[in-house]
C-alpha positions as CSV (number, residue, x, y, z in Angstrom):
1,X,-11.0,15.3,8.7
2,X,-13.7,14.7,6.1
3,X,-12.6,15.9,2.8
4,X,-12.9,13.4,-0.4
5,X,-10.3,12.6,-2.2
6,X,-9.0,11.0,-5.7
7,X,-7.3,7.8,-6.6
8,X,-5.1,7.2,-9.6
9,X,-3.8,3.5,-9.6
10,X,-1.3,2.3,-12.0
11,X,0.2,-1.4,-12.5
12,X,4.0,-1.5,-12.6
13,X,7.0,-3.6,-12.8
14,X,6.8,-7.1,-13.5
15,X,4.6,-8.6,-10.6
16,X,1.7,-6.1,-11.8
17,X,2.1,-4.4,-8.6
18,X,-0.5,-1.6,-7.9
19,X,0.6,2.1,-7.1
20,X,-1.7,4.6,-6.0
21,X,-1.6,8.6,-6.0
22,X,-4.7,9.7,-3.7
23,X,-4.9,13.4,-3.5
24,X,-6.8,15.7,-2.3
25,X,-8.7,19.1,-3.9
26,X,-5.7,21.2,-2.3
27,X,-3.4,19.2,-5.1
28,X,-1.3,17.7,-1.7
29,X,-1.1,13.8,-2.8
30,X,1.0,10.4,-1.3
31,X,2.1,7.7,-3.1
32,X,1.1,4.5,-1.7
33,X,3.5,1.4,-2.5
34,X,5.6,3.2,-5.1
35,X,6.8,0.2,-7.7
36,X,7.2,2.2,-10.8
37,X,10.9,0.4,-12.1
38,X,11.2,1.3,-15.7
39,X,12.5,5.1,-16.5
40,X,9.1,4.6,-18.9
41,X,7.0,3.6,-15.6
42,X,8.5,6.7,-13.7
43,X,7.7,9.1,-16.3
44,X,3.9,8.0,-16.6
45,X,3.6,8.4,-12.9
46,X,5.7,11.8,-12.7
47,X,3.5,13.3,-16.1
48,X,0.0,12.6,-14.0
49,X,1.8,14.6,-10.7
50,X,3.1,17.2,-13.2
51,X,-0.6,17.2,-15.2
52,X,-2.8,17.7,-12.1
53,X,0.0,20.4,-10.2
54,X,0.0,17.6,-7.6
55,X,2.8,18.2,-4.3
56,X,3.7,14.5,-2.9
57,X,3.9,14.9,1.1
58,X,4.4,11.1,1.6
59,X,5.4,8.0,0.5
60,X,3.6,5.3,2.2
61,X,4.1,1.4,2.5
62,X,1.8,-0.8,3.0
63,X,4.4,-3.3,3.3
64,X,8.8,-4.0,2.4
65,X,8.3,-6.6,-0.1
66,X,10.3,-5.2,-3.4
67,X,7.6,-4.9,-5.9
68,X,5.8,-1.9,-3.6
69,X,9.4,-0.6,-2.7
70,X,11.4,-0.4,-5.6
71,X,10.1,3.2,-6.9
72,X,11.4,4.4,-3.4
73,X,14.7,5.8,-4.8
74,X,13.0,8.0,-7.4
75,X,10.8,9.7,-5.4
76,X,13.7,10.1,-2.4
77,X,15.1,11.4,-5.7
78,X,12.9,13.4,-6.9
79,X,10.7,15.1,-4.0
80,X,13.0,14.1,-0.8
81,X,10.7,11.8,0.8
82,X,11.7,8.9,3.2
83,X,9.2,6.3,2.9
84,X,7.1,5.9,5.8
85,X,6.8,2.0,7.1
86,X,5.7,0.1,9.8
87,X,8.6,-0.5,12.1
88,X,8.1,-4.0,12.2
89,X,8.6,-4.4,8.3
90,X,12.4,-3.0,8.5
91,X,14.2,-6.4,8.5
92,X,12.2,-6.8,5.8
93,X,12.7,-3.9,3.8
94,X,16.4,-4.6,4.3
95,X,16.5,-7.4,2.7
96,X,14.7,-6.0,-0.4
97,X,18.4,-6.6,-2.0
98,X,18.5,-10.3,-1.2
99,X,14.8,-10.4,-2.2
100,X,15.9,-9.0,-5.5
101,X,18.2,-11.9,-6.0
102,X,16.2,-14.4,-5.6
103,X,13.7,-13.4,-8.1
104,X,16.1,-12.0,-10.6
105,X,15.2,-7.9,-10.1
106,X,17.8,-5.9,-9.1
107,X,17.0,-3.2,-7.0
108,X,18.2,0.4,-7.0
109,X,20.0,1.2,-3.5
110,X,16.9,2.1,-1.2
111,X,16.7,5.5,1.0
112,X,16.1,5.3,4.2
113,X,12.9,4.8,6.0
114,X,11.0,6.6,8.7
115,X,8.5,5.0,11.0
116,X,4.9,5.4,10.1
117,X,2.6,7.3,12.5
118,X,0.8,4.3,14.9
119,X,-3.0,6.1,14.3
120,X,-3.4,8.3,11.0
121,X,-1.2,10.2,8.5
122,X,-1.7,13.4,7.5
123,X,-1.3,15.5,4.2
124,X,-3.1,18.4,3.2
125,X,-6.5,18.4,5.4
126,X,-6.8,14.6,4.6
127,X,-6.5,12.3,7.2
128,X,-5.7,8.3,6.6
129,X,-6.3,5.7,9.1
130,X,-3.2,3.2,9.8
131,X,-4.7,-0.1,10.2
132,X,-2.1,-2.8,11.4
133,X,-2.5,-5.6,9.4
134,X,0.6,-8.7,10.4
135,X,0.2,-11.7,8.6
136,X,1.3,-10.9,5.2
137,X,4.7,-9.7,6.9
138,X,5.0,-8.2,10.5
139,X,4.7,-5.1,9.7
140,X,1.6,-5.1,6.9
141,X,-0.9,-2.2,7.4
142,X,-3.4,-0.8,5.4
143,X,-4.8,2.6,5.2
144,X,-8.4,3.6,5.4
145,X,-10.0,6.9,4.3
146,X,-13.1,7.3,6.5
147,X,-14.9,9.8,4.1
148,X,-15.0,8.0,1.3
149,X,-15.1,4.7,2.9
150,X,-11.4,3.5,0.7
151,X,-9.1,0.9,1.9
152,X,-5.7,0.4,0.4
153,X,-5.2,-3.2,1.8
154,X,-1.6,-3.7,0.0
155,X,-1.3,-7.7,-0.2
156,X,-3.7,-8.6,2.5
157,X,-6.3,-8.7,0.8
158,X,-7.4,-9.1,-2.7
159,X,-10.6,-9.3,-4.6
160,X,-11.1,-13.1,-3.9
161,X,-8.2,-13.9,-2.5
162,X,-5.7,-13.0,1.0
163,X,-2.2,-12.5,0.8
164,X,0.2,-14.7,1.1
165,X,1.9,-16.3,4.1
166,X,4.8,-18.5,2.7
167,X,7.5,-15.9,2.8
168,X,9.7,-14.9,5.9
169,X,7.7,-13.5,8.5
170,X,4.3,-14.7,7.4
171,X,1.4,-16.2,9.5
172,X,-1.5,-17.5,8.3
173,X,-3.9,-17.6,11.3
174,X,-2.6,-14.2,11.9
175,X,-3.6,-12.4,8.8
176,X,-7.1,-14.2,8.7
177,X,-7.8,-12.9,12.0
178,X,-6.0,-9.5,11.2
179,X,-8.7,-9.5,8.2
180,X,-11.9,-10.7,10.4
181,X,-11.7,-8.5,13.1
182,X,-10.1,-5.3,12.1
183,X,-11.2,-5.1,8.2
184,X,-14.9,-7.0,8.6
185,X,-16.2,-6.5,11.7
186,X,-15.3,-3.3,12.2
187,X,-15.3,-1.2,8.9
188,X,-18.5,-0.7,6.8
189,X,-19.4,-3.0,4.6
190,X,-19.7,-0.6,1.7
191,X,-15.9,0.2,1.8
192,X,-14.0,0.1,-1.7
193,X,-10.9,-2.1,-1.6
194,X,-8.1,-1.0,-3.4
195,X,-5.4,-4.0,-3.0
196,X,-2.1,-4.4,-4.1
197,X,-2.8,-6.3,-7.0
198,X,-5.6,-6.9,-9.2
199,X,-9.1,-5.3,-9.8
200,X,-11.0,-3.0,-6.9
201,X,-13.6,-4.7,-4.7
202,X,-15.6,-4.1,-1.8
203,X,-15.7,-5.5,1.6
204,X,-19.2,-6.7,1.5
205,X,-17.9,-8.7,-1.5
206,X,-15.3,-10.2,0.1
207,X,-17.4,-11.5,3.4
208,X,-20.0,-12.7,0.7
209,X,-17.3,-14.5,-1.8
210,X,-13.9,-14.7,-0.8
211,X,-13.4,-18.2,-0.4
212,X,-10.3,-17.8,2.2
213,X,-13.1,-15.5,4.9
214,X,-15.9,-18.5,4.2
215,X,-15.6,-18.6,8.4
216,X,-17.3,-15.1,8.5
């Protein structure tokens, strides 16, 4: 499957999470890490699907923590769609409600989740590759579009920094090597990185730079 694609990205709730619509020229789209929270957040995102006669087929995770989960309930809501998660990340999706607590953001009741495909997802005639990324949780992946050479590396890895490992189920070595060998080595070094926070950057950028891969 080689057709292009776009990429809208907005930054939503609180922790500036990034949320991505990538669609294709058919107008079939996912939504990648859904954290609109605000009924104003969920109405920007809903005008650009209205405004580009876009039909969401997926909503994918990159990972459970609750600022790329909490928009879950409105687009269950509003298109029917289960998110699609690693099954390794559903302990921690169910504790999105405890996670909530903890940092003082209530969280809508979540729909449930269905396991995301081991290889690729499909939608439209766009193909994305599941990368399985632990480290950052167990169940962390990113998704690569081959065409265009685009990762969406949720919060493994950022432009100048990795994700990080101090919450329940992360491992340090693990993501490192997780980056090294299935992110560095093996995609091209011209691949745009769009992570789950911050500003877009580029692998080649990252082996060059990022302080945390100095190893490479």
């Amino acid at each position: 499957m080689r057709q292009s694609v776009e990429v809208k990205k907005f930054v939503f709730n609180p922790f500036m999470e990034n949320t991505y619509v990538v669609y294709d020229g058919q107008g079939a789209c996912v939504i990648i890490d859904p954290g609109c929270y605000t009924p104003e957040e969920e109405h920007e995102i809903m005008n650009f699907i209205r405004e580009k006669k876009l039909q969401p087929v997926h909503v994918l995770l990159t990972h459970a923590h609750l600022d790329h989960v909490c928009g879950t309930p409105f687009f269950f809501r509003e298109f029917g769609l289960s998110p699609l998660l690693h099954p390794a990340d559903r302990e921690v999706y169910e504790s999105v409600p405890s996670q909530g607590e903890i940092f003082s953001f209530p969280v809508k009741e979540l729909p449930p989740v269905q396991d995301l495909p081991e290889e690729e997802v499909l939608f439209g005639d766009t193909s994305l590759q599941v990368i399985h990324l632990p480290g950052h949780s167990p169940g962390g992946v990113a998704f690569f579009h081959s065409a265009t050479r685009l990762l969406f590396s949720g919060d493994i890895l950022f432009n100048g920094s990795i994700g990080r490992t101090d919450l329940p189920g992360g491992d340090y070595d693990l993501m490192v090597n997780s980056i090294a060998e299935k992110i560095i080595k093996h995609l091209d070094p011209g691949t745009i990185v769009f992570p789950g926070h911050g500003p877009e950057t580029t692998l080649e950028n990252e082996a060059r730079t990022n302080p945390f891969l100095d190893f490479l």
